[in-house]
N, C-alpha and C positions, 0 to 999 in steps of 0.2 A: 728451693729453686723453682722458680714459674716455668711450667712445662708451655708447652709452642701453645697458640693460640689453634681454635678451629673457627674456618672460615666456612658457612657455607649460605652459598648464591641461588636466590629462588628465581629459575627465571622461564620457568617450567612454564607450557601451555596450558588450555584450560581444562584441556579435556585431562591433564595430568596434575591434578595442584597438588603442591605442595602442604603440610600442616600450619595453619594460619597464614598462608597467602593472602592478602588482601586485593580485590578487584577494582579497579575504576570505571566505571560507565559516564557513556555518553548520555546527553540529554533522551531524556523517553520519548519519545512519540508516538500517538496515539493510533490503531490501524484505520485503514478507512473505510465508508459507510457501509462499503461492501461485506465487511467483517462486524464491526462494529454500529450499531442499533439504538433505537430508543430502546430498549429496553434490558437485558440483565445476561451479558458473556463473561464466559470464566470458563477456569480450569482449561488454559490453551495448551494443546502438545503434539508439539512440531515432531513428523518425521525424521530422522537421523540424515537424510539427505536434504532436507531444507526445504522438499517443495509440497508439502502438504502439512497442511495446521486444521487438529481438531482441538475443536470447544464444545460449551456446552451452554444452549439460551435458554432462560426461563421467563415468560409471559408473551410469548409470541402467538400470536394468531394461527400462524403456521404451524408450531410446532406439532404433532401427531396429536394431544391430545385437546389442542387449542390452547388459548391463553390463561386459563386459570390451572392446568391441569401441572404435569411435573416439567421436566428439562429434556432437550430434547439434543443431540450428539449433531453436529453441524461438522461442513468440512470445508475448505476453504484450498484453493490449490495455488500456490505464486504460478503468475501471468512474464513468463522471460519478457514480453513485448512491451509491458506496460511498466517494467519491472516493481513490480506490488501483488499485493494476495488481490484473488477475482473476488466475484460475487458468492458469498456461503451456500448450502444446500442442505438440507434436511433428510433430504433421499437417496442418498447411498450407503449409510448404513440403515441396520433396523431397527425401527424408534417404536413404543409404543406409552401408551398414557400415562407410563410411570414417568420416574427418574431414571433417563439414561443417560449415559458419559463412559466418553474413548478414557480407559486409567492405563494403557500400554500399547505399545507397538515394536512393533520389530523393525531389523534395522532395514530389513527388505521390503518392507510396506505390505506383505504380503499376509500378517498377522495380525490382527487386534486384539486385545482384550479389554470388554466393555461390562460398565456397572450397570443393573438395573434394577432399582427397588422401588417399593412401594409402602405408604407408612404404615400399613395395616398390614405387612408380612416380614419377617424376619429374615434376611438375608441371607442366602445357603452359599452363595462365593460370588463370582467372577463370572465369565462366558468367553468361550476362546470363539474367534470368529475365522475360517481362513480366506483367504481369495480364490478363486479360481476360476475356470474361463468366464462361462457365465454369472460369475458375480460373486458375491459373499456366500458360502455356506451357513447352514442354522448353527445357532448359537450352542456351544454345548457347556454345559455346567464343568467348572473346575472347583471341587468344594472345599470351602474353607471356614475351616469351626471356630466358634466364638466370634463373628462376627455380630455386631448389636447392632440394632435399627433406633435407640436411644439416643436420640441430637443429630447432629450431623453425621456422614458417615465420608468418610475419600480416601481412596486407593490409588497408588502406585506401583509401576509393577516392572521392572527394568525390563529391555530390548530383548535380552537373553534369558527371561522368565525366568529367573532363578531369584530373585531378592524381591520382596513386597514390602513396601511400608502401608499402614490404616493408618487412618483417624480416626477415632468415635470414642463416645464414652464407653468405658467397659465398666467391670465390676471394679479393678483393680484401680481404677483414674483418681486424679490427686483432683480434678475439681472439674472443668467442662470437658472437652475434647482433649486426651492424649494421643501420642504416636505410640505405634505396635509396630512390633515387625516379625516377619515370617520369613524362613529360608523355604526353599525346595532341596529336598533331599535328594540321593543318588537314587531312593527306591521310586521315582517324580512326586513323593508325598511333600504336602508341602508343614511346616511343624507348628506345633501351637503357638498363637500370636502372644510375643513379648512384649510389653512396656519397655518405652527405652530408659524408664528412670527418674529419677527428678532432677539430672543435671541436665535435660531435654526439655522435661514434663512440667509443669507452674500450676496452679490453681487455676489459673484464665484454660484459654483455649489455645491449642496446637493443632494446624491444620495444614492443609495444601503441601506436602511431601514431597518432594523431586531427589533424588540421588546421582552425581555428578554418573560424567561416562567411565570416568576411572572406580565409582563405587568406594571413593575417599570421604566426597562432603555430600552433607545432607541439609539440603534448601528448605524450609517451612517457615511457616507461618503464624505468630503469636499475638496475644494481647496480655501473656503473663510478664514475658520478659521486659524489662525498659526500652520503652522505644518513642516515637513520638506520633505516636495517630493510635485508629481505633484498632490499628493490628498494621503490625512493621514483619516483614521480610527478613529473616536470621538464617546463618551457615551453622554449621558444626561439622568438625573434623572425625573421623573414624581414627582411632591410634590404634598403633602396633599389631593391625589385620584381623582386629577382636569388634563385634560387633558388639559387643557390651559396653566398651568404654570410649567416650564420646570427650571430644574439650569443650570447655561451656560458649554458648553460644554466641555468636559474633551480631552486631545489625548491620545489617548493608550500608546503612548513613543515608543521610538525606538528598545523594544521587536518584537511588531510587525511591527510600519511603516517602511518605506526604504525609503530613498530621491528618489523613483519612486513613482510610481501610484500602494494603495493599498486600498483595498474597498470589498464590498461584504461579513462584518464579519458577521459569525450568533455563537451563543454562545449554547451550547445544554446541556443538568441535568447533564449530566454526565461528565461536565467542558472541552467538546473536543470543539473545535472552527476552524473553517475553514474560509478564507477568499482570495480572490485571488488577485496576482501584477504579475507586469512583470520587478520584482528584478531579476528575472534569463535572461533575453533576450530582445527579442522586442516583446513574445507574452505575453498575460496573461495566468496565470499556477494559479492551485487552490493549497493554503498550507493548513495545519494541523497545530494544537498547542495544547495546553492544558493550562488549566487556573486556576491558584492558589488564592483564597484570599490572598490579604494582611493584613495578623492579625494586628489589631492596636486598641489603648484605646482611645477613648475622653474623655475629664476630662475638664466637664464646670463647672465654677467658679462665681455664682452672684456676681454681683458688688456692693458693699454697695453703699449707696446714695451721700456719700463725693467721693468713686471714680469715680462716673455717672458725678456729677457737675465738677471732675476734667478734665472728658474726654468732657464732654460736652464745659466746658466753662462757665458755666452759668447755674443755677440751670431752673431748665423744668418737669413742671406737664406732665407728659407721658401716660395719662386717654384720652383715646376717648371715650367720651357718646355719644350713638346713642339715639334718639329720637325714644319713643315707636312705632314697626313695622316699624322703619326704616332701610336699610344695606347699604345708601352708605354715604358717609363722603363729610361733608363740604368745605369751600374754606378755613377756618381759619386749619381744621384736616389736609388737605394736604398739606398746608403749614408749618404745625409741621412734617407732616411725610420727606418732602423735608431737612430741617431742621436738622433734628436727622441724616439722609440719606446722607448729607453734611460734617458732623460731622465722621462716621463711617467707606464709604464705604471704604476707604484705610488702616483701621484698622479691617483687616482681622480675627485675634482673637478673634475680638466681635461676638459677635450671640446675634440674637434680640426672646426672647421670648413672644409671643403672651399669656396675661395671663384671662383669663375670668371666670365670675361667674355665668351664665345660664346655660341651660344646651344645649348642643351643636343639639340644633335641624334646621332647614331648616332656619330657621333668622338668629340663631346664625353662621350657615355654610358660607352664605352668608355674615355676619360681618366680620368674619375673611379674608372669601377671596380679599371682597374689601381691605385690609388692607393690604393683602401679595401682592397681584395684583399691588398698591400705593407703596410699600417700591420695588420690586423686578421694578416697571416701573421708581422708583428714584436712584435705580443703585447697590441693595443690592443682590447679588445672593439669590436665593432661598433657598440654601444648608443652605445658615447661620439665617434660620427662622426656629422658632419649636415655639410650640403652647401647652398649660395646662392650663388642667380644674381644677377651684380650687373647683368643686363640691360643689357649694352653699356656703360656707364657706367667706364669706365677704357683705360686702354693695353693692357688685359690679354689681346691676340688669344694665342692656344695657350699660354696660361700656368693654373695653379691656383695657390693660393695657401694656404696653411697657416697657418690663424688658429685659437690659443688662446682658451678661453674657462673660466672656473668654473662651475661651478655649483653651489647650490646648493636643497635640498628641504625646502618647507616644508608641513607636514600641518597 
């Protein structure tokens, strides 16, 4: 018997997306002279209220340590009257002959935290900067280990300074630039920087890091993954509130990429997006867009047990028991999960439901995730995993259960 269909409707905001929501943008537009220059802006990041955008310019006469020297933190404030960003400025934060760049702000404007290195020294952290009457206070070191001065380096640092993502080469990197990331803990330490992996990480480079406001997707920027320029603009979703496992990553499409070098996206509540390329010339120029949901339905569809065996092949107990205070699986469980994983991964309409009968406490957390951890490391995107509690409701004490589903997308 074909149990009810589940229907479920993305039509969520941006600041809330959904797991693979896809965005439509408007046409880019370029900002104007007042922001943008003969010569080389990046890494733009708009305050959470919209009226102040910092960047970062390199070869400026102006900048602090003149035109050959590093990058220098620029601020640019929207003009109500003119309705557009004014003329940039160099002097209101403190710049000096390195490489400086605004990599966070708070949602009150009242806080920065800015990068400053130099090639010749090793990078010790961060610099939290506060405001106050008279002006910005001295920068004070927040330190953060393992950071490398090896290639590029760029930091992100969410509003509520709790989540950071890096870029740079480390020890650990699959080829140029990976993304790392660090928590702050309850003690305010912050924890040794992780690799997010190589369902993130490529042999190319991974750069330019932003993290939605909901702290779901993760914006950066590649020349590993397939894209169509010298570096394309890609999402990935966070799953099931684990910052470990990621769904592989998406390319924004040729809304925003160009077959040039395009990177530096950040996404803000009120669906404006900025990101910078040098589609106009040989320099980099910061654009604007605006970002639409794509309104679309899922409509999954459980598989009765005759269609499982069809797709399967061969009829298969799909029941992992874990042994009392046990969460990780056997050499026989992952060898069913490779198996099913075999079967599936090129049948994209399937989605694999995780179904369980405890109640979802610190075991149960830890069963599931070895399970999605096993199927998403046997080659199942993440996106096509979802999980339900059948709230007591069966025999099922330390068991999950691996239910097939279809799906399909109706626009």
């Amino acid at each position: 018997m074909r149990l009810a269909s589940l229907i479920i409707i993305l039509l969520s905001l941006p600041a809330g997306l959904a797991v693979g929501q896809e965005l439509d943008f408007s046409p880019p537009v370029k900002l104007p002279p007042g922001v943008n220059s003969d010569q080389n802006e990046s890494a733009p990041l708009l305050s959470e209220d919209g009226s102040t955008l910092y960047f970062i310019r390199s070869g400026s006469v102006q900048n602090e340590g003149g035109k050959f020297a590093g990058t220098d933190a620029w601020v640019s404030h929207f003009n109500t009257t003119t309705n557009d960003w004014g003329r940039a400025v160099n002097d209101e934060l403190p710049n000096d002959k390195g490489n400086n760049a605004v990599v966070g702000v708070n949602s009150r404007r009242r806080v920065v935290y800015m990068l400053n290195t130099t090639s010749s020294k090793i990078p010790k952290g961060i610099y939290f900067l506060q405001r106050t009457e008279t002006g910005w206070s001295r920068p004070e070191l927040v330190p953060i280990k393992g950071l490398s001065s090896e290639g590029f380096l760029g930091i992100y640092v969410s509003p509520d300074f709790d989540v950071m993502f890096v870029s740079m080469k480390g020890p650990d990197s699959r080829g140029e630039e990976d993304l790392y990331l660090s928590l702050k803990g309850a003690d305010g330490q912050w924890s040794a920087l992780q690799n997010l992996g190589a369902t993130i990480n490529t042999s190319g480079f991974e750069i330019s890091p932003f993290l939605s406001a909901d702290k779901t997707r993760l914006f950066f920027s590649s020349n590993g993954h397939p894209g169509s320029g010298d570096a394309d603009i890609f999402y990935s979703d966070r799953l099931y509130n684990s910052w470990e496992t990621w769904t592989v990553p998406k390319n924004l499409g040729t809304q925003v990429n160009s077959p040039k070098f395009d990177a530096y996206f950040s996404l803000q509540r009120d669906s404006s997006a900025y990101f910078v390329s040098n589609r106009g010339g040989k320099s980099d120029d910061i654009y604007r867009t605006k970002a639409k949901l794509r309104p679309s339905a899922a409509t999954a569809t459980y598989l009765t047990e005759k269609e499982t065996e069809e797709l399967l092949g061969i009829k298969v107990i799909r029941k992992i028991e874990f042994a009392p205070q046990v969460a990780t699986l056997t050499s026989p469980q992952r060898e069913l999960i490779w198996f099913l994983t075999n079967k599936l991964v090129s049948k994209h309409e399937i989605r694999v439901q995780l179904q369980y009968f405890d109640k979802e406490d610190e075991l149960t957390s830890k069963r599931l995730l070895e399970v999605i951890n096993q199927l998403v490391l046997a080659g199942i995107d993440g996106s096509r995993i979802d999980k339900l509690s059948k709230g007591g409701k069966g025999a099922g004490k330390d068991q999950i259960e691996l239910v097939l589903m279809r799906q399909t997308m109706e626009r």
